[in-house]
N, C-alpha and C positions, 0 to 999 in steps of 0.2 A: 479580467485580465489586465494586469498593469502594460504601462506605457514598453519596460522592459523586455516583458513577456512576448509585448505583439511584436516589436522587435525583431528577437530572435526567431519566432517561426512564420514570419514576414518578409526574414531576412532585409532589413531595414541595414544601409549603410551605416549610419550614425552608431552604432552598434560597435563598429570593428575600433572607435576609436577609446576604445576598453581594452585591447588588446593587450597592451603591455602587464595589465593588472591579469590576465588569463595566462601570459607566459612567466607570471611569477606565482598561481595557481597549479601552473603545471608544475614547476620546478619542485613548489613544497609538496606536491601530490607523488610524486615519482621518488622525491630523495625519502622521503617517508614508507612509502613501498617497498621499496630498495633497504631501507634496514629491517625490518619483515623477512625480505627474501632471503636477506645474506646472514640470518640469523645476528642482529646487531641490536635488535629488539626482539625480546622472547611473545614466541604466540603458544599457545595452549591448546591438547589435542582432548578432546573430551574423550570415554569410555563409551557413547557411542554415536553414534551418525550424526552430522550439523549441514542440515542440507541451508542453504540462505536463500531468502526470495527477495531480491532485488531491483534495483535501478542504477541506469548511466547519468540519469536527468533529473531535475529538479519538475514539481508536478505531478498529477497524480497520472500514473499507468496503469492502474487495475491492480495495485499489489495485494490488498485487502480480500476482496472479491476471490483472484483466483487461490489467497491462502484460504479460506472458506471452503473449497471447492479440492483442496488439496490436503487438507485435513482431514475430510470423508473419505478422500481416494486413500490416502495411507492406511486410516482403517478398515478398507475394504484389502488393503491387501497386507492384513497382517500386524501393521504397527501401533503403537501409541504415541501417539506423537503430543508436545508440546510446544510453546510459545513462547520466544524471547525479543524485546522489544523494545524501542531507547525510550518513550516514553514521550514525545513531543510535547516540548512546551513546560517537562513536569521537573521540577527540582526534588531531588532525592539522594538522601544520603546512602541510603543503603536497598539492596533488591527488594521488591515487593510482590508479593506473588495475588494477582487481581482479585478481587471477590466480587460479590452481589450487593455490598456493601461502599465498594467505592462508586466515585462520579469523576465523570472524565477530566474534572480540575484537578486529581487526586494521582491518576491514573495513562493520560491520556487521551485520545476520542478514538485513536486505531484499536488502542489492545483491548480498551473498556469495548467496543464493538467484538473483536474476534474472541472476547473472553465469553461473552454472551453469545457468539452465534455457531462458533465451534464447539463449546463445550470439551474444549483442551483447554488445560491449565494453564496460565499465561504470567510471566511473570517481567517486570520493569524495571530496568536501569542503566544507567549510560555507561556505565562497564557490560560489554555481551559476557566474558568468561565469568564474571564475578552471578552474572545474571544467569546462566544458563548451568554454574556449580549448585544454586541457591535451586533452580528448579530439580532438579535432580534430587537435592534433598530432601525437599520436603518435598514430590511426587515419585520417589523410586521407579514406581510400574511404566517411567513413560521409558522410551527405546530409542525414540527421534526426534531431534530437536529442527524445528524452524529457527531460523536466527530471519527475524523480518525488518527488512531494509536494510541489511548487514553485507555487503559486498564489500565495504569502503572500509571495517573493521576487521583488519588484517589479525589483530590478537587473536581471535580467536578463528583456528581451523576450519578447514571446511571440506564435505565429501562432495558434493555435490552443488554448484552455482546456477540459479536456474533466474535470469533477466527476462522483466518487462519493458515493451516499448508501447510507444503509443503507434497504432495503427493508423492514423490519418494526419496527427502534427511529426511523427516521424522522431528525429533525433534537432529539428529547428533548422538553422543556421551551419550545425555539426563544429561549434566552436565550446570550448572550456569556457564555466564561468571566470568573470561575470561577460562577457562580450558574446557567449550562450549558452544555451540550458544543461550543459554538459558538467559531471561528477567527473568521467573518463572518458579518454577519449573512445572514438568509434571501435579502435582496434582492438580493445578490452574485449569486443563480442567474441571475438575466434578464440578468447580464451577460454569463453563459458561453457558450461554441460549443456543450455539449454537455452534459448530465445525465443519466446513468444510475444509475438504482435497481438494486440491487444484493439479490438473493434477493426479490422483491416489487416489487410496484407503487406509485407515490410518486404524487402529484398536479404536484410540481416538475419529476419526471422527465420526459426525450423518449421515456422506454423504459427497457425492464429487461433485466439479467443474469441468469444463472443461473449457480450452481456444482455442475460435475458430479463427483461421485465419479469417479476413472479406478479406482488400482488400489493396494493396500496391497502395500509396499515394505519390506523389512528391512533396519535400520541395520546389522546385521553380514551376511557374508557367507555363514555356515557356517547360517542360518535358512533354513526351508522357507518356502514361500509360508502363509499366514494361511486357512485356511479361511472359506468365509460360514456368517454366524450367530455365527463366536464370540462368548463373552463375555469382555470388554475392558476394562483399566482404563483411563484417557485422562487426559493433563496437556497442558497449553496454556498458553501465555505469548505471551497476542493480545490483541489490541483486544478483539473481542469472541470469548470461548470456548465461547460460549452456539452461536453459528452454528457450530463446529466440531463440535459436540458433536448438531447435529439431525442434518450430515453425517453422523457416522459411523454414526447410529439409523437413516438413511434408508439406507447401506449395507448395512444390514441388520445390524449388530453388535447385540450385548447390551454393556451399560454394567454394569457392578460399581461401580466406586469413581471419583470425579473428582478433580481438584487442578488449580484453576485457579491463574496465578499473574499479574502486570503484563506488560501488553504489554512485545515487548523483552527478558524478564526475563536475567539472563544465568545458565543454568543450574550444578550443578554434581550430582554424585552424590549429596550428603547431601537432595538434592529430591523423591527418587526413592522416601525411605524411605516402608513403607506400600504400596507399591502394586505389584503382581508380575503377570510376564509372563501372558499376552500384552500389553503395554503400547501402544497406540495417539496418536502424537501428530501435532502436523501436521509437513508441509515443512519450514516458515520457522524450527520450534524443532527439526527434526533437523537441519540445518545447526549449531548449534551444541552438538549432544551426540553427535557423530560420535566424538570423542576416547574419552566412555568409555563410550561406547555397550556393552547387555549384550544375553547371548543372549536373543528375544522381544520384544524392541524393535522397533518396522515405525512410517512414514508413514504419512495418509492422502495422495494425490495427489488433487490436484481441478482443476477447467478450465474457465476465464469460458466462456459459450457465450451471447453476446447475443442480441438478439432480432433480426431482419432489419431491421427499421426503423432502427436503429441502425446496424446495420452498412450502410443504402444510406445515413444524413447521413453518413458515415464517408467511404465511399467520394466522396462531392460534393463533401465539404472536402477532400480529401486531392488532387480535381481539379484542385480552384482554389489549391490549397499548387504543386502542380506547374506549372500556369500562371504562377504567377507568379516562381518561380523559372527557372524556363526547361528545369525536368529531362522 
């Protein structure tokens, strides 16, 4: 966690004298809204459903995780859902729809993960409409589109808003960057369809998540399964590394040595120095240290597992999404 980070959910005074640069965050954030709203800038209504799985915060809030867990629910109730995604970090001229073929410097580390673990088509660019025409085309059979991280892209339409927070750092400070961790403000929430607290209880939330340990995975082949109890060194390049890291204690792992590093980070071997097998990281940073992945290297696998409250407004919306489409 940078100096910044601890900061805002610290609530560290030094913090507020950012502020001027947050009320001119807000102002470009609002006047830019506001032409969206008042049709001054055109947004696009796709042929069918765009439900968005987002955030107010900067950070990881489980968006990953519960899209995983929400791409099985849709097929359980009927849909085919696919994947649209900016692509972090990737420079691209034009949409790209993921294969088995790309590597997350191609692609991303989010959507190379949700392409592989959903088994929904997923497709990347920093245009959503341009991104979510292009899957359509070249997947006709899907019916529902995830637009993932896409709150804050007003172009493109939306039936349904369904916001992550973080259950235990909460919303920080509750100030707009950079003075804190804030996209929008708090009041954004009473607009959305849907608020889930994520690892905890939130006062904004309709309900909370959980993430479950499944089962520790070896980046190479020729590795035995990971005994419980071992002792573990652990590196992470997330939002928040702090929740990966209660994970793997609640696994029951012993912790040695940590190296946290930037969400995103793009890893290489000289990252690695200092820290020896058994080596413990998550999913979303073994997708991209598959190439020199060494013997002792394992995931952890983890699995949104919401609360049923959630998952009955889920299924009500997802009703009235098919009502009104006609599926």
């Amino acid at each position: 966690m940078t100096a910044l980070e601890r900061g805002w959910y610290q609530k560290h005074r030094w913090c507020y004298l950012l502020a001027p640069f947050s009320l001119l965050f807000w102002l470009l954030a609002t006047v830019r809204r506001g032409l969206f709203r008042f049709k001054l800038k055109a947004s696009y209504r796709l042929p069918v459903p765009v439900v968005v799985v987002g955030n107010i915060s900067v950070g990881g809030t489980g968006k990953t995780p519960f899209t995983l867990w929400f791409c099985q629910f849709l097929r359980e109730q009927g849909f085919t859902p696919g994947i649209i995604s900016r692509g972090y970090g990737v420079k691209l001229s034009a949409p790209l729809l993921v294969s088995a073929a790309h590597s997350a410097a191609d692609v991303g580390d989010e959507p190379l993960l949700l392409a592989e673990r959903s088994g929904c088509p997923v497709v990347v660019s920093p245009n959503r409409v341009a991104a979510a025409q292009y899957l359509l085309q070249q997947c006709p059979q899907v019916n529902l589109i995830i637009s993932d991280d896409g709150l804050q892209h007003y172009a493109l339409q939306r039936d349904l808003e369904i916001v992550l927070i973080d259950g235990q750092r909460g919303l920080g400070n509750g100030w707009l960057l950079p003075t804190g961790p804030l996209r929008e403000l708090p009041s954004r929430l009473k607009q959305v369809d849907l608020v889930i607290a994520n690892s905890g209880q939130h006062p904004l939330a309709d309900g909370c998540m959980a993430l479950q340990a499944l089962q520790v995975v070896p980046l190479t082949t020729a590795d035995i399964p990971l005994g419980a109890g071992a002792t573990v060194d652990i590196i992470a390049g997330i939002g928040n590394p702090q929740r990966f890291e209660r994970s793997v204690r609640a696994a029951g792992y012993q912790i040695k040595k940590q190296h946290f590093l930037a969400d995103h980070y793009a890893f290489s071997l000289a990252d690695f120095r200092g820290l020896t097998p058994p080596l413990l990281m998550t999913e979303k940073d073994a997708v991209k240290c598959r190439g020199f992945a060494q013997p002792g290297w394992y995931y952890l696998a983890v699995q949104a597992q919401p609360e049923p409250v959630l998952i009955s407004k889920l299924t009500e919306k997802l009703n009235l999404l098919r009502s009104h489409y006609g599926y």
